[in-house]
Structures are given as C-alpha cells and as structure tokens.
C-alpha positions as CSV (number, residue, x, y, z in Angstrom):
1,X,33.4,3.3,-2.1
2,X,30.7,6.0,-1.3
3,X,32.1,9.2,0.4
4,X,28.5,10.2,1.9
5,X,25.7,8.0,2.4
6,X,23.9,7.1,-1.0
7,X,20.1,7.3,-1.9
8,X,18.4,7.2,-4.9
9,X,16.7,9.7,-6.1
10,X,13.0,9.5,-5.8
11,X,10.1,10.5,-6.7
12,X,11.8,11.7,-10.1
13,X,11.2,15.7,-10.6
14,X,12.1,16.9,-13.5
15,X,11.2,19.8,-15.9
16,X,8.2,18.0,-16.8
17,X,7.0,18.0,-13.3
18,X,7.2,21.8,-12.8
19,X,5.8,22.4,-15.8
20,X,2.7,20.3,-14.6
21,X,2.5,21.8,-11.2
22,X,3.3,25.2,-12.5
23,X,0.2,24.8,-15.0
24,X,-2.0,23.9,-12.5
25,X,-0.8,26.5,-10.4
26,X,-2.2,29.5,-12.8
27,X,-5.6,27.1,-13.5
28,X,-6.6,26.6,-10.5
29,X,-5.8,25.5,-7.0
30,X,-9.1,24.6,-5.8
31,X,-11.5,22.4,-7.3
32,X,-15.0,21.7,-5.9
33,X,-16.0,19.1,-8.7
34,X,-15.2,16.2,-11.0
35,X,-13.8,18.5,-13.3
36,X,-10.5,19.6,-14.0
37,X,-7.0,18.1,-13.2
38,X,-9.2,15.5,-10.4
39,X,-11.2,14.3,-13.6
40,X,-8.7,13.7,-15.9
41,X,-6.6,11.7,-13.1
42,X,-9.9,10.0,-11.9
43,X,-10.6,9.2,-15.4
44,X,-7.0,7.8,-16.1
45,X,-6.4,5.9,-13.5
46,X,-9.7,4.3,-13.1
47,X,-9.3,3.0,-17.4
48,X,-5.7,2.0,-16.8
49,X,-7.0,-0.7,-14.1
50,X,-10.5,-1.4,-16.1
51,X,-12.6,0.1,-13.3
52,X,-15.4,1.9,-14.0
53,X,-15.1,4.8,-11.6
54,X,-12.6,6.1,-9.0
55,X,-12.0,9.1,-6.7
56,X,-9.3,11.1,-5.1
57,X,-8.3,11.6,-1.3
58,X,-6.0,14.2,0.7
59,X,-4.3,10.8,1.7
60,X,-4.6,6.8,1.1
61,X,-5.8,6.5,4.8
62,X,-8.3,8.5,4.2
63,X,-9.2,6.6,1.1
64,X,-9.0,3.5,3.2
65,X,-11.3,5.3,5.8
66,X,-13.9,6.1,2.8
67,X,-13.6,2.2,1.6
68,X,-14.6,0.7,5.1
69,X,-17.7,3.5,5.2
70,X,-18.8,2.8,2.2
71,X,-19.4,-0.8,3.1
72,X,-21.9,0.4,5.7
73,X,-21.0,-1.4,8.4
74,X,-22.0,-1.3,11.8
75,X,-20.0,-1.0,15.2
76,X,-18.5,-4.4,16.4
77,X,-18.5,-6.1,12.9
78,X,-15.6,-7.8,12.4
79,X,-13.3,-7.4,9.4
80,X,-10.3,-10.1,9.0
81,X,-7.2,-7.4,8.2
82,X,-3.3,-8.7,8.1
83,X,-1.6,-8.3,10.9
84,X,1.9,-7.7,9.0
85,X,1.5,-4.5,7.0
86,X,1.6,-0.9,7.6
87,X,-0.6,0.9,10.6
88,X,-2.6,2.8,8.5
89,X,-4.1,-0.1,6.2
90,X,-6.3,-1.0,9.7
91,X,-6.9,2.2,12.0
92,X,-9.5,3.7,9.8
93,X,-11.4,1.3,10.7
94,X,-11.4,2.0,14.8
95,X,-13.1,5.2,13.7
96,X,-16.0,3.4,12.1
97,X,-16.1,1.1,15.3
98,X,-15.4,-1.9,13.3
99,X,-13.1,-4.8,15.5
100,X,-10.1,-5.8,13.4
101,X,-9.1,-9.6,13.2
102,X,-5.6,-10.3,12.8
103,X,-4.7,-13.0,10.5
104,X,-1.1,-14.2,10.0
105,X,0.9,-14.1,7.0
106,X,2.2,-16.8,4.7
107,X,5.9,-17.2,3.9
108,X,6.2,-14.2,1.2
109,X,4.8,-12.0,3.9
110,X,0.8,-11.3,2.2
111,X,-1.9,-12.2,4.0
112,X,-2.5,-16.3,4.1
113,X,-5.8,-17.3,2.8
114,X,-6.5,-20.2,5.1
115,X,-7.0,-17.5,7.7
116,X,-9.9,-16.3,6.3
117,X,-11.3,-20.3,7.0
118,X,-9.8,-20.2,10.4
119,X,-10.6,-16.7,12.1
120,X,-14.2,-16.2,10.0
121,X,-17.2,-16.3,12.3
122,X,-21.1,-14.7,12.5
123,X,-20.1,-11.1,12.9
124,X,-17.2,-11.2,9.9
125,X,-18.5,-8.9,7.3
126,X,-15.2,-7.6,5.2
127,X,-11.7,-8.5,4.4
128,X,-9.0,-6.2,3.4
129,X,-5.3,-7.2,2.1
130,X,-2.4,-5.5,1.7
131,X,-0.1,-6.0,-1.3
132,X,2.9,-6.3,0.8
133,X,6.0,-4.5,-1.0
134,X,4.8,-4.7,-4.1
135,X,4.2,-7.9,-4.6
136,X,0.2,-9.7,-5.0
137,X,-1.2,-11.5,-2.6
138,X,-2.6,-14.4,-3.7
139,X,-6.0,-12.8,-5.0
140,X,-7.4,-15.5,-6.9
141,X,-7.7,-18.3,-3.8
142,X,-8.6,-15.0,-1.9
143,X,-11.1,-13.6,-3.8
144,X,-13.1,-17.1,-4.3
145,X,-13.0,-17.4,-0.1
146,X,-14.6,-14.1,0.0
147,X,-17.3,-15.0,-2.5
148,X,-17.9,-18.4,-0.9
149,X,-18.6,-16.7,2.6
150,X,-20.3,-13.7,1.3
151,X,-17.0,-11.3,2.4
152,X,-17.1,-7.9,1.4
153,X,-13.1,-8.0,-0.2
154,X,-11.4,-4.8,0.1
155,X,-7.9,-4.3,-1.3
156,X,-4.6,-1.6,-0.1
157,X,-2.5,-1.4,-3.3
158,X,-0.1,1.7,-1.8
159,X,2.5,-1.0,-2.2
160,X,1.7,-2.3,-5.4
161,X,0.9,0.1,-8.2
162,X,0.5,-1.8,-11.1
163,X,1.5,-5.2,-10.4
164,X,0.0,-7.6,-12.0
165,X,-1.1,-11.3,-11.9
166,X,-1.2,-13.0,-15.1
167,X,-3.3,-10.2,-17.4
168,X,-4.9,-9.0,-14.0
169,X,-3.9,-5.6,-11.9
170,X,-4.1,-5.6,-8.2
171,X,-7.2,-3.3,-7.3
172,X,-9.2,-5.3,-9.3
173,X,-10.4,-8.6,-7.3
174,X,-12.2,-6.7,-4.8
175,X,-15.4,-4.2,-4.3
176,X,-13.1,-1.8,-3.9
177,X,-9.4,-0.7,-3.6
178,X,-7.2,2.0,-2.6
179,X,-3.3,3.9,-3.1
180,X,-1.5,5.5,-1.3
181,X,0.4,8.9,-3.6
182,X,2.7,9.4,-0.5
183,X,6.0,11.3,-1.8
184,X,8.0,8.0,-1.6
185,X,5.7,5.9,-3.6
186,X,5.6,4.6,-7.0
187,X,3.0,7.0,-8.3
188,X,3.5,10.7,-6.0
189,X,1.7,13.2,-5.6
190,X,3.5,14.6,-1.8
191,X,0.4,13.5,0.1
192,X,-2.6,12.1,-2.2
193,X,-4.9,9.2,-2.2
194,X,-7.5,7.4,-4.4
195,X,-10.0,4.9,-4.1
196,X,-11.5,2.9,-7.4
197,X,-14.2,0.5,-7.9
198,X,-16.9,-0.6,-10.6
199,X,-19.3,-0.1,-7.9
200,X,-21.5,2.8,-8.5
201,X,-23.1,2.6,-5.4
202,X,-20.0,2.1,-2.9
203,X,-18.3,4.4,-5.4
204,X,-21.3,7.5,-4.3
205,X,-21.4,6.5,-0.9
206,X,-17.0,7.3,-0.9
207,X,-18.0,10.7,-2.8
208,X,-19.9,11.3,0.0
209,X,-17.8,10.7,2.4
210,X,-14.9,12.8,1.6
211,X,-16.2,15.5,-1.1
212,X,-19.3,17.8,0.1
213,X,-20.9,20.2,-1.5
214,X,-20.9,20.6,-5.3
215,X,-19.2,17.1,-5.9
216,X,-21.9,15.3,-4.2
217,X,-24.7,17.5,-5.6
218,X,-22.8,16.6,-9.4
219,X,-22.2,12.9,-8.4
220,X,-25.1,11.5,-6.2
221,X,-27.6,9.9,-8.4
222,X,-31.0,10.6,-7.8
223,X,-32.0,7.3,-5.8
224,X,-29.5,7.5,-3.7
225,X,-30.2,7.3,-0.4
226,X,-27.8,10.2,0.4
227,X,-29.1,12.6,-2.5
228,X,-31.1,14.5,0.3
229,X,-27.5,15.3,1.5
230,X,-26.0,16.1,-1.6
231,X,-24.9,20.1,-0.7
232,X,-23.0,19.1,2.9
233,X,-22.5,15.2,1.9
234,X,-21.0,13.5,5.2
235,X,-19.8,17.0,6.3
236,X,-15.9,16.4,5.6
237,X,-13.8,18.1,3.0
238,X,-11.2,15.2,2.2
239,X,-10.2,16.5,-1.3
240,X,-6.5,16.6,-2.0
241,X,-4.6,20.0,-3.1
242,X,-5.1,19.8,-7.0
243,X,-1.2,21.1,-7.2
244,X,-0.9,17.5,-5.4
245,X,-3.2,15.6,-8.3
246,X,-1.2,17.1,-10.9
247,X,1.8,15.8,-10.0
248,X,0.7,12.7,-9.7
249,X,-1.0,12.6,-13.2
250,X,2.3,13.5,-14.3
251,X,4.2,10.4,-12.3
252,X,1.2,8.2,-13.5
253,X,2.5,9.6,-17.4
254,X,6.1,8.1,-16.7
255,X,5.2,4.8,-14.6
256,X,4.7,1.9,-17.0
257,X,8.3,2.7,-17.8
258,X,9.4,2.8,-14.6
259,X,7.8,-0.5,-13.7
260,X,9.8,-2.0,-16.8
261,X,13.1,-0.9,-15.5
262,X,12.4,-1.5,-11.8
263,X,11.2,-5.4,-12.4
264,X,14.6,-5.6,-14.4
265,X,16.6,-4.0,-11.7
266,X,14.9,-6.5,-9.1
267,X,15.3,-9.6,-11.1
268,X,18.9,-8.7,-11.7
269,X,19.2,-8.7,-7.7
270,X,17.3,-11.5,-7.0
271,X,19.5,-13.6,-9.4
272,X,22.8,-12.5,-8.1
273,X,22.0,-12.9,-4.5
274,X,20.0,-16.2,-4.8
275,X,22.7,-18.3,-3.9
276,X,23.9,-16.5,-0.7
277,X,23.3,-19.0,2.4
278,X,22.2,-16.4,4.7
279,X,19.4,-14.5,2.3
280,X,16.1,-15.9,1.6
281,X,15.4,-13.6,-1.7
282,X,11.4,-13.1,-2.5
283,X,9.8,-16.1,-4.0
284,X,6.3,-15.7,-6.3
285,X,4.3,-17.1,-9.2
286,X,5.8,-16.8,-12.2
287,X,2.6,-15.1,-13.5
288,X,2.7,-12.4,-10.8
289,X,4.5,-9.0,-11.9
290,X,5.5,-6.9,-8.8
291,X,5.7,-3.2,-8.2
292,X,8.8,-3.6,-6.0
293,X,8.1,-0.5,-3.8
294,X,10.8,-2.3,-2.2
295,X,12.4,-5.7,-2.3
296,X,12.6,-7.2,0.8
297,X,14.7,-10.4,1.7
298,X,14.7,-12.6,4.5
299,X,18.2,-12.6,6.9
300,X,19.0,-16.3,8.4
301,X,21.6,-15.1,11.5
302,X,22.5,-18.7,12.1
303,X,24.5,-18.7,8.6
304,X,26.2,-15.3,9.2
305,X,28.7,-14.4,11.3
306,X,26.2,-10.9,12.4
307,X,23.7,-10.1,13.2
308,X,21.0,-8.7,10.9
309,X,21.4,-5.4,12.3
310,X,25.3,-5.7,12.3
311,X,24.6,-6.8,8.8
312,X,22.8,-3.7,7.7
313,X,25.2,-1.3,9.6
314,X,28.0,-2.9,7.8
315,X,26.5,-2.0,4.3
316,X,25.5,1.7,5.5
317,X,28.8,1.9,7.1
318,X,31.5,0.7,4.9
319,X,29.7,1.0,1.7
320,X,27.4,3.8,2.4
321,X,24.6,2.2,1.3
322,X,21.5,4.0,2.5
323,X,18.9,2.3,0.7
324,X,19.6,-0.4,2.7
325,X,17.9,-0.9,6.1
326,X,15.4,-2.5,8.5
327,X,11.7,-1.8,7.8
328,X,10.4,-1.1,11.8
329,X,7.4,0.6,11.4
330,X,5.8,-1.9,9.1
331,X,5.2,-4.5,11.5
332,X,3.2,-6.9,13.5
333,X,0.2,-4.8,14.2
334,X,-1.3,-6.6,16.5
335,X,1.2,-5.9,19.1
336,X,0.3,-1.8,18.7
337,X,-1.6,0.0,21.4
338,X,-4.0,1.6,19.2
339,X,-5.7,-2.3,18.3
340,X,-4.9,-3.4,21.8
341,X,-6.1,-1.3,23.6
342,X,-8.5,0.8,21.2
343,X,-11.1,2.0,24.1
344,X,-8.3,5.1,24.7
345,X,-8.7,6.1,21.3
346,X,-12.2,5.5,20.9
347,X,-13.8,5.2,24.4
348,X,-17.4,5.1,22.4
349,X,-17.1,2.2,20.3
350,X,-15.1,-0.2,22.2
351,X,-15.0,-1.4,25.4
352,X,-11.7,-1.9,27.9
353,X,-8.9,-4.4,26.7
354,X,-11.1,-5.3,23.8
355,X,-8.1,-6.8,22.4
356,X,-4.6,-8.3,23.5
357,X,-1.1,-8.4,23.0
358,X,-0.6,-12.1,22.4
359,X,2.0,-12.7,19.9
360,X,0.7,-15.5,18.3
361,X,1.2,-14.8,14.9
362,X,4.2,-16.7,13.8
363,X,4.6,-16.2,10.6
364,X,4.3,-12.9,11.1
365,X,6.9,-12.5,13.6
366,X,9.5,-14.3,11.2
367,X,9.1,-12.5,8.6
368,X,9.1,-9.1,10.8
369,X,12.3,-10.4,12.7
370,X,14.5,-11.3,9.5
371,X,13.3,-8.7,6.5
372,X,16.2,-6.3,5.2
373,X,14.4,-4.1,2.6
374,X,16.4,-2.4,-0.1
375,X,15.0,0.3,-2.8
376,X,14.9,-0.7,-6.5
377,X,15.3,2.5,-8.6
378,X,13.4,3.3,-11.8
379,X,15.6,4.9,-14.4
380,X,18.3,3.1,-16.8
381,X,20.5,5.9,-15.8
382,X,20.3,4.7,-12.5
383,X,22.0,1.6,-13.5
384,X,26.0,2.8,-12.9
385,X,24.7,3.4,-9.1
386,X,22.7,0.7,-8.7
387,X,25.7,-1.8,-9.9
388,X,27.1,-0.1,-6.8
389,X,25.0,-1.3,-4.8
390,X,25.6,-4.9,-5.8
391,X,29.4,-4.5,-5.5
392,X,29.1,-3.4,-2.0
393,X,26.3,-5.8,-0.8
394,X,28.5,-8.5,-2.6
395,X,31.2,-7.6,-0.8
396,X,29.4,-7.4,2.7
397,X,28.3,-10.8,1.9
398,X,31.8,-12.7,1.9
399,X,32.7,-10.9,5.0
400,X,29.8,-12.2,6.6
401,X,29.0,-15.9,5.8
402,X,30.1,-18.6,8.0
C-alpha cells in the first residue's frame, strides 16, 4: 500500500530534454520567422500526419481561435460544436461572434453524427469535434455529413495525438485541425499549440492571425488578399516561447514509443476490469488506435454498494491512488455561463440570453455523471507501479460490488 499519494510521472524530463531546451537557450529565444526550432517542428509534425503545412501557437486555444478565423466567418453563423468536451474547444469562437450549437454525444462520449442532421439549419457554416480522451470520433460518417451539407469540418486533437483509425490519423478528415502542447499532454511543450492543414489558403489566413510582422511578410503569398498586411498581419503576436517548441520537438522524438506502451498499458486495463458489474470500460472500432490521454470508464451506482465519489475516495484513500479521479471541468458545456449567457462577455456580438441552460443533452449528462478517468503511463519502467494500480483498484472493486 502507497505511503503518500501516487502519480505518475509526466511529461517525462530527462537529460535529453535539458539538453534540447538548454540548446535552444544559447540559439535563440526569439524567433520572428519560419526558421529555426518553429520550422523544424512545423515541418515534422505537419509530415508525420501527411499535411502539407502547419503552424505554431502560444497555446491550443489560441490555435483553435486561429482555426475558426481562418474560416472567415461572419457574426451569428452558426457552428455545431459538442457539448461534452473541454471549455476551451468552443469559446474562441464567442470572440469571432460565431453562435455555438450544442450537439449531444453518443455512448463513447464523441460527438454523435446524427446531430449534425438534426441541429443543421441555413446559418450552419462549420463543425468542430473533439477527440474525447484520446479516442476518434467517428470521422468517417462525420466527415461525409460535412461534405454532403457543404460544412466547413474542423477538428481538436489535444486529446488525441496520434490516434489513429485504420491507416488514418486524427487531424486529418478536416480543413483544419488543432493540439493542444499543454504540460500534461501527450506531446508538451509547458504551454504550446499548433494548427495543421493542407490548405494553403486557410493555412495563410492562421499565419496571419497569430504571427505579424516578418512571418507574414515571409509566408503570405502574393495574391493573398492579406499581403497588403503582411508587416502588422492581424496585429497579434501569438507565437509560442521557442524554449517551449523545443521541448516539444523533443517529446514529439519519444512519442510513437510512448503510444506503443500506453495502448498496451490500456488494453491490459481494459481486459482485467471488463468483467466488473459496476464499470462500463471504453468500447471502439477495432480499427481505431487511441491516444489514451486518459481512459475513462463509466460508474453504474446501482451495482455498487458507493457511490461514484465514495468509489474514487476509497482508491485515493486506502490505496493512494492519485491518478484516479472525477474529470469536473470537462463537462457539459452548455450548462456554462459564458455560452449561456455570452452577451456579458461579448456585449457586441450577442444579444441578452442568447442562449439557455436547458439540460437537454442526455447523453451527455450520462456520460458526465458516471466517468471515473484514470492516467495510463508511457514507459515500460512504469510497469511495477502501474501493476499497482491494478492491485489496488482490484481490490476496491470486491469491496464495493453488490
């Protein structure tokens, strides 16, 4: 049994990561171009996921924010969004003036395609999903929807670095995508963000946005219709710290290993817990490959003798299991000020009580009221601790079922 509460190391720093910082440190901590540590990233990243061009952020909301601009919409269009995910996939777009549309989500907790059928209308212009916790949405049935009703399709893959379906990345069904290289995700850079598309127009308009000056007079080709812009661009420096860029090309160096080891860890998981009566473990395609930011399973009270917080305060507790715990802040968005009530934030755009606080996303709600989230670690030397983890939740568990 754990003396103090246990987590897992991440991100991973090593010696190879101070080197890399370190490095960059004596080159150069301000870059103004596509050159340097931001162009060997750029260039990496955008090859890995066979796109032809792609662009760094100070965050992935403020890549997000650059992906609704550079669709040109106009105040009041509508863009379907998912009303279970993180915050940040949707509020850019209140500062573009754009009205969000919640759809609900299917069982596995991604966005449900029949909602783009249901809630489309005149004014819907975009779509954006969010690869919930690693795991693909269903992009194909997706993606054809969007190209049937002429849907801009816009994908946030902070969840989901490098998963897969079939031969297919995430990132890569849509006009454009973006990550999130937040310090606790799969590919880190402390804060960090980048958007990639094969778009060369959207792909400009993005430089724009978030790189003036000597970027935009390198990038912006000649026909643009911002190249009469190209020294101030939009007028906003959104470039990340290149310190921050070269940790992250370094992560990016190690993380095809650590997505081998962290899909073994999870199916290891999955199949020892499958058979508990009160745990709904994450179900999928066999063709889709996961990130597992985090694996998050589904708590049925009625089989238990807990509840799901007495549950999860059991495991941190007793065992000391601090990668356990209840995922709050990812939630049903709907139900958040800042989309019901947007004219506060954004008095300009919207008018009063533009939206509501109907909960009337059921799916949602479930899957929101039952998900226990646990993190799946990277390194085979994680395994002793990791085994751990199993004993104790295995041992929670007979305590527990009715």
């Amino acid at each position: 049994m754990f003396r103090e509460m246990h987590r897992f190391e991440w991100p991973i720093i090593d010696s190879a990561s101070d080197e890399a910082v370190i490095k960059q440190l004596h080159t150069s901590i301000s870059l103004y171009k596509k050159e340097g540590i931001y162009d060997e990233f750029e260039r990496a990243f955008a090859d890995y996921h066979l796109l032809d061009y792609s662009v760094v952020f100070n965050s992935g909301t403020t890549a997000i924010w650059a992906m609704f601009g550079a669709l040109g919409l106009r105040p009041g269009d509508e863009v379907l969004v998912p009303t279970y995910t993180f915050f940040a996939t949707i509020s850019p777009m209140i500062q573009w003036g754009l009205t969000p549309v919640f759809c609900d989500c299917s069982e596995d907790g991604n966005f449900d395609p029949e909602e783009i059928i249901r809630k489309k209308t005149e004014r819907t212009k975009a779509v954006i999903v969010t690869h919930m916790w690693g795991i693909p949405c269903n992009m194909p049935k997706i993606s054809s929807l969007c190209k049937r009703f002429n849907l801009f399709l816009l994908e946030d893959c902070s969840h989901a670095h490098g998963a897969t379906i079939g031969d297919r990345k995430v990132g890569t069904w849509g006009d454009m995508a973006a990550w999130s290289l937040q310090g606790k995700k799969v590919v880190a850079a402390g804060q960090g963000g980048i958007l990639a598309t094969s778009n060369r127009s959207m792909y400009e308009h993005a430089v724009f946005l978030g790189h003036f000056n000597k970027r935009c007079f390198q990038e912006l080709s000649p026909e643009s219709k911002f190249a009469l812009y190209s020294i101030t661009g939009a007028g906003m420096n959104l470039r990340p710290s290149p310190l921050a860029i070269a940790l992250a090309n370094q992560q990016f160096s190690q993380f095809d290993q650590w997505l081998k080891q962290k899909r073994l860890y999870a199916q290891e998981w999955i199949e020892t817990f499958s058979d508990v009566p009160f745990l709904t473990m994450p179900k999928f395609p066999v063709e889709y490959q996961p990130t597992w930011y985090a694996l998050v399973m589904q708590y049925d009270a009625t089989k238990s003798k807990f509840s799901r917080s007495e549950f999860v305060e059991l495991l941190q507790n007793e065992y000391k299991l601090g990668e356990v715990d209840i995922p709050m802040s990812t939630c049903p968005n709907h139900l958040l000020p800042l989309f019901a009530q947007p004219h506060t934030v954004r008095p300009d755009f919207y008018d009063a009580n533009i939206g509501n606080m109907n909960d009337n996303f059921p799916m949602a709600r479930k899957f929101y009221d039952n998900a226990i989230k646990i993190f799946i670690p990277a390194r085979v030397s994680d395994n002793d601790d990791f085994q751990l983890y199993i004993e104790g939740f295995r041992e929670v568990a007979k305590m527990v079922v009715l």
